[in-house]
C-alpha positions in Angstrom: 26.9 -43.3 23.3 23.4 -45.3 23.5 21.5 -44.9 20.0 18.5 -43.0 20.7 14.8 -45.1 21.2 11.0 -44.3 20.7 11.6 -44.2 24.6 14.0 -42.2 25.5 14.1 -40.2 22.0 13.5 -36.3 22.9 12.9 -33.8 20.0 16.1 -31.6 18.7 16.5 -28.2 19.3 16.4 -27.1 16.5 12.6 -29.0 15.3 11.5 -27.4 18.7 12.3 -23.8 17.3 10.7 -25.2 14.3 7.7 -25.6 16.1 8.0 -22.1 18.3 8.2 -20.6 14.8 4.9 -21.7 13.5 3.8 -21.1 16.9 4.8 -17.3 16.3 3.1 -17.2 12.5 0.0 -18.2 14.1 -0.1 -15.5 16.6 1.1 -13.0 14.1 -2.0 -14.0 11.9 -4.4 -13.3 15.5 -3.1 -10.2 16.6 -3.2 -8.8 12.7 -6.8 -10.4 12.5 -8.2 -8.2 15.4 -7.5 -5.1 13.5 -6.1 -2.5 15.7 -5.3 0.7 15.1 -2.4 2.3 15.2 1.4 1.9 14.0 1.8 -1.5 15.5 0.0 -3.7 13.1 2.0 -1.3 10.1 5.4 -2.8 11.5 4.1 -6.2 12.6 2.4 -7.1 8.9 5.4 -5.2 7.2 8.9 -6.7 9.2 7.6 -10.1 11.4 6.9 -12.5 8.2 10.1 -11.6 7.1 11.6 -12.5 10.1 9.5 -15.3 10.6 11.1 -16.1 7.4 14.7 -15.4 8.1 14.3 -17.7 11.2 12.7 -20.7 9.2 15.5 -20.7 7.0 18.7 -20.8 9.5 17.1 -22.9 11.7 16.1 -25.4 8.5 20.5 -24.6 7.4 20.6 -25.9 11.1 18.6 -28.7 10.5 20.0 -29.9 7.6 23.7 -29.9 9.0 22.3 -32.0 12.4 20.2 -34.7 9.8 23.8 -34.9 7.9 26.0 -35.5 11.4 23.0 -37.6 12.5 21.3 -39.6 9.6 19.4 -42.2 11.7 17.6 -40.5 14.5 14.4 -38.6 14.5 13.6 -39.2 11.1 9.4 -38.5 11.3 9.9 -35.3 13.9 13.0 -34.1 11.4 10.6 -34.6 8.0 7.2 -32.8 10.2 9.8 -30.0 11.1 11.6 -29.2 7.5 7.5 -29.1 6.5 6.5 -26.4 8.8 9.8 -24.5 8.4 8.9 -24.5 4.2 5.4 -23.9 5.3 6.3 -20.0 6.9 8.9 -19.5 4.5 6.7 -20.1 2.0 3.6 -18.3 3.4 5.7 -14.7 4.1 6.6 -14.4 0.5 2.6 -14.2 -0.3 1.5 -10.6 0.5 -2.2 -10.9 2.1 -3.7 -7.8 1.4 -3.7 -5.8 4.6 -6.0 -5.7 7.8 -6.4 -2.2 8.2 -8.6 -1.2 11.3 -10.9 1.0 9.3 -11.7 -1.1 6.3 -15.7 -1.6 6.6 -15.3 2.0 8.4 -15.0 4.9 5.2 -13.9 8.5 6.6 -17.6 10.6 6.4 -15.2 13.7 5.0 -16.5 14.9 2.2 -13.8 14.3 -0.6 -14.2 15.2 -4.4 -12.1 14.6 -7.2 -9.9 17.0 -7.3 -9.7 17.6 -11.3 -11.2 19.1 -14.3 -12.8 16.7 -17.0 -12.7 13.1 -16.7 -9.8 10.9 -14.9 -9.1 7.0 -15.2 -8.2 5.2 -11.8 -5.2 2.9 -12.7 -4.8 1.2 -9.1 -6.8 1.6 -6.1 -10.1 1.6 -5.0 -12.2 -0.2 -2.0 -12.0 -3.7 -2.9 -9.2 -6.3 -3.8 -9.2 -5.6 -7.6 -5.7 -4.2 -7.0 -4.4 -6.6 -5.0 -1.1 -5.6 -5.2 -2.0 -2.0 -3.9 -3.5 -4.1 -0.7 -0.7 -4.7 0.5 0.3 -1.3 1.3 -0.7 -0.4 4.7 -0.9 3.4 4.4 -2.2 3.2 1.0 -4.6 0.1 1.0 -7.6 1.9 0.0 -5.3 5.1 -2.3 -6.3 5.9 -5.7 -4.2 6.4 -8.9 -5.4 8.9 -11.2 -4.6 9.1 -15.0 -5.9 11.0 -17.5 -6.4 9.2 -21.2 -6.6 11.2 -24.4 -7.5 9.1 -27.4 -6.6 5.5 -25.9 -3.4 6.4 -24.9 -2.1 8.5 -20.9 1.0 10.3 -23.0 1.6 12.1 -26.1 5.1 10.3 -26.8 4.5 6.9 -26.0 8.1 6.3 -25.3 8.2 9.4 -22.8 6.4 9.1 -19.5 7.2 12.8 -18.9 4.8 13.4 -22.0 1.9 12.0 -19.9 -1.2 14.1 -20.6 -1.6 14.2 -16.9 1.4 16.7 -16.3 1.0 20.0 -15.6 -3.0 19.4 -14.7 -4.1 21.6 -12.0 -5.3 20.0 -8.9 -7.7 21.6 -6.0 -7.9 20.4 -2.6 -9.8 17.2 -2.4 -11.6 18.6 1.1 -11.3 21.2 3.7 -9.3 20.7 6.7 -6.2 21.9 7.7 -2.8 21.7 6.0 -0.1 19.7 8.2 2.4 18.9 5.7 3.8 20.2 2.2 6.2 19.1 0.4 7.3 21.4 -2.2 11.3 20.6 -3.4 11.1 17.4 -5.1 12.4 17.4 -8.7 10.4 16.1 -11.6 12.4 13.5 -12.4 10.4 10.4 -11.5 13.2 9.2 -9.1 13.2 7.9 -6.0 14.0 10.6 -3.3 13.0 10.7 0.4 9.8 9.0 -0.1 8.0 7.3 -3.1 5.1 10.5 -2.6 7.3 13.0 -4.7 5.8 16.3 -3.9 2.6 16.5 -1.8 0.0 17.8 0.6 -1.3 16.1 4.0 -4.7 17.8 5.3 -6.1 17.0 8.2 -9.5 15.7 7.7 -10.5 15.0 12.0 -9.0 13.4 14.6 -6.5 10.6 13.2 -7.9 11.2 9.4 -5.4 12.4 7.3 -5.6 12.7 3.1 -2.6 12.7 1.5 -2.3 14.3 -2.4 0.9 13.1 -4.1 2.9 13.8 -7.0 2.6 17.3 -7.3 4.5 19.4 -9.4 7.7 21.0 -7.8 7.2 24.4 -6.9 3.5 24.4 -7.4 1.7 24.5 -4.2 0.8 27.4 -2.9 -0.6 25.9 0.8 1.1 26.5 3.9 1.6 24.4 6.4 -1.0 25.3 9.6 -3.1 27.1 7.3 -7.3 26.1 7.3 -7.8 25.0 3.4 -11.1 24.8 1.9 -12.8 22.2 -0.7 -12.2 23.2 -3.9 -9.1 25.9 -3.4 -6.0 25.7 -5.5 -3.1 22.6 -4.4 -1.0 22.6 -7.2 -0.4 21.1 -10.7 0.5 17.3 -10.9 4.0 17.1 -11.9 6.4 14.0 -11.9 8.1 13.8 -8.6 6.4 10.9 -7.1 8.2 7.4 -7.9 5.7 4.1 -8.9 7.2 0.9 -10.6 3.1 0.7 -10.5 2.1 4.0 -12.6 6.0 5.1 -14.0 4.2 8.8 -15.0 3.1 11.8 -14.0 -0.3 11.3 -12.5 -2.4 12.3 -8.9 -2.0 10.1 -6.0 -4.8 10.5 -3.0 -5.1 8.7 -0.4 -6.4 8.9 3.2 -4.9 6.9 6.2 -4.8 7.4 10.3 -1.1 9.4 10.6 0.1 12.4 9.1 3.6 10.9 8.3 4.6 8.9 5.2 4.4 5.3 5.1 3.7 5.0 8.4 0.0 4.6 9.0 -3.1 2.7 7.8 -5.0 3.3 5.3 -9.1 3.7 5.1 -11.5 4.2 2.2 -13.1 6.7 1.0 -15.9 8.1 -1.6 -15.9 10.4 -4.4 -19.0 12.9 -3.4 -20.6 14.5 -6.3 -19.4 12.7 -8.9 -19.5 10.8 -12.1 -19.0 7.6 -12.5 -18.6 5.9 -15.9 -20.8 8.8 -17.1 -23.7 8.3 -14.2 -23.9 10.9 -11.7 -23.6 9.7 -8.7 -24.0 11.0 -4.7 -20.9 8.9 -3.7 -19.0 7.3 -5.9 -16.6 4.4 -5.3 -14.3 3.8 -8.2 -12.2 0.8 -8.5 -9.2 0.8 -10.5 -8.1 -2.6 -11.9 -4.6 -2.9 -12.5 -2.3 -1.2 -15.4 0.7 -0.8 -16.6 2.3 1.5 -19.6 1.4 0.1 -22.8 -2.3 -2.1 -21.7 -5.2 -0.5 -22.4 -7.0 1.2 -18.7 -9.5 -0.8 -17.9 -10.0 1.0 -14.6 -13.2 3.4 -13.6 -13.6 6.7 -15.0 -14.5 9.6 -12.5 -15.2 13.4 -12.9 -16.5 15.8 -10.0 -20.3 16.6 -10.9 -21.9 19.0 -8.4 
């Protein structure tokens, strides 16, 4: 067999897939950038860098095997080609905070806090302070409320079932209509079905949908199909939905474009007639900033103020 030449050299397999690979990231990264709505984007930005991924890595096990068997030939396409396959392997394990189609677009329902007294957002909120929340297509804009007695969210430190949050009644955030309750979850702060534990989905309008989790088993007293108002009784927050985030009883809300879990995007919201930090506001827009049992909140406080 004639050793290879600049002439008559033609790139491997494999470094072409290398190539068709990046190829794919970069039209990933253009059809997420446009922002459309709909379920699409959810499974594009949640499964293709993985498999972007997965592909950069066998086809770089491939690569490796052929430089081994091969040692002299190609060496600047082979080098050009490991680099772009680290480059997407590297690039899907950083999560980008989501594109949802209705980011600069807040739903004009007119949502309250749901709670007496004064809550603490943990995560959430309409910018990137959360970054970790971001990523979360259904709940890229979702709050987490806690509620802090005396520098601390539980009576037993050591107990997240203590949380002062438990048992807290909660009222529907807005009217609408209910589509979905789910009342059977135990308070257990496990992982069941979903990671919403108990909850509420009202129907805002047309593809809005506010979602109120971690209710208390056996506590709300909606029915699916019924009209809800503003203001009427939901339930009391118990400990049924799971959160490596906010391991505790506390109020989830959250508002995306489908009524069914974790499929959907997310848009943001205000708090109408409110308090923020102690100044009554006509929306407010709280923003909460990270936490995690043990740190001090550092996140905005909020209270309904008619």
């Amino acid at each position: 067999m004639e050793p290879e030449t600049k002439s008559n050299a033609r790139p491997e397999a494999w470094i072409v897939a290398a190539w068709l690979i990046v190829a794919a990231e970069l039209g990933l990264a253009v059809f997420l950038g446009l922002k459309r709505p709909g379920v699409a984007p959810v499974k594009a930005y949640l499964y293709g860098p993985w498999l972007l991924a997965l592909a950069a890595f066998l086809v770089g096990l491939f690569g490796v095997g052929r430089s081994i068997r091969r040692p002299a030939s190609s060496g600047t396409q082979r080098l050009i080609a490991f680099g772009l396959l680290c480059f997407v392997v590297g690039t899907a394990s950083y999560g980008l905070p989501f594109p949802a189609a209705r980011s600069t677009r807040p739903t004009l329902a007119r949502i309250r806090v749901p709670l007496e007294g004064e809550w603490t957002v943990a995560w959430g909120g309409v910018d990137d302070a959360s970054a970790i929340w971001r990523t979360r297509p259904d709940r890229c804009f979702a709050y987490v409320l806690v509620l802090e007695r005396e520098g601390s969210t539980r009576a037993q430190p050591a107990d997240p079932a203590s949380a002062h949050a438990r048992g807290a009644p909660v009222v529907a955030p807005a009217s609408g209509k209910v589509v979905r309750v789910v009342n059977d979850v135990p308070d257990d702060g496990a992982l069941h079905a979903n990671d919403l534990g108990n909850h509420v989905v009202i129907e805002l309008a047309a593809d809005e949908f506010l979602f109120a989790s971690g209710l208390e088993r056996g506590s709300i007293p909606v029915a699916e199909g019924a009209p809800i108002a503003a203001g009427d009784a939901l339930g009391r927050i118990g400990f049924s939905a799971f959160s490596p985030l906010c391991p505790e009883p506390h109020l989830g809300l959250h508002v995306q474009d489908t009524p069914e879990p974790f499929w959907g995007q997310g848009m943001p919201f205000h708090f109408w007639e409110s308090a923020q930090n102690g100044q009554k506001l006509p929306r407010a827009t709280p923003v909460g900033r990270g936490w995690f049992p043990g740190r001090a909140l550092s996140g905005d406080r909020v209270r309904h103020e008619p």
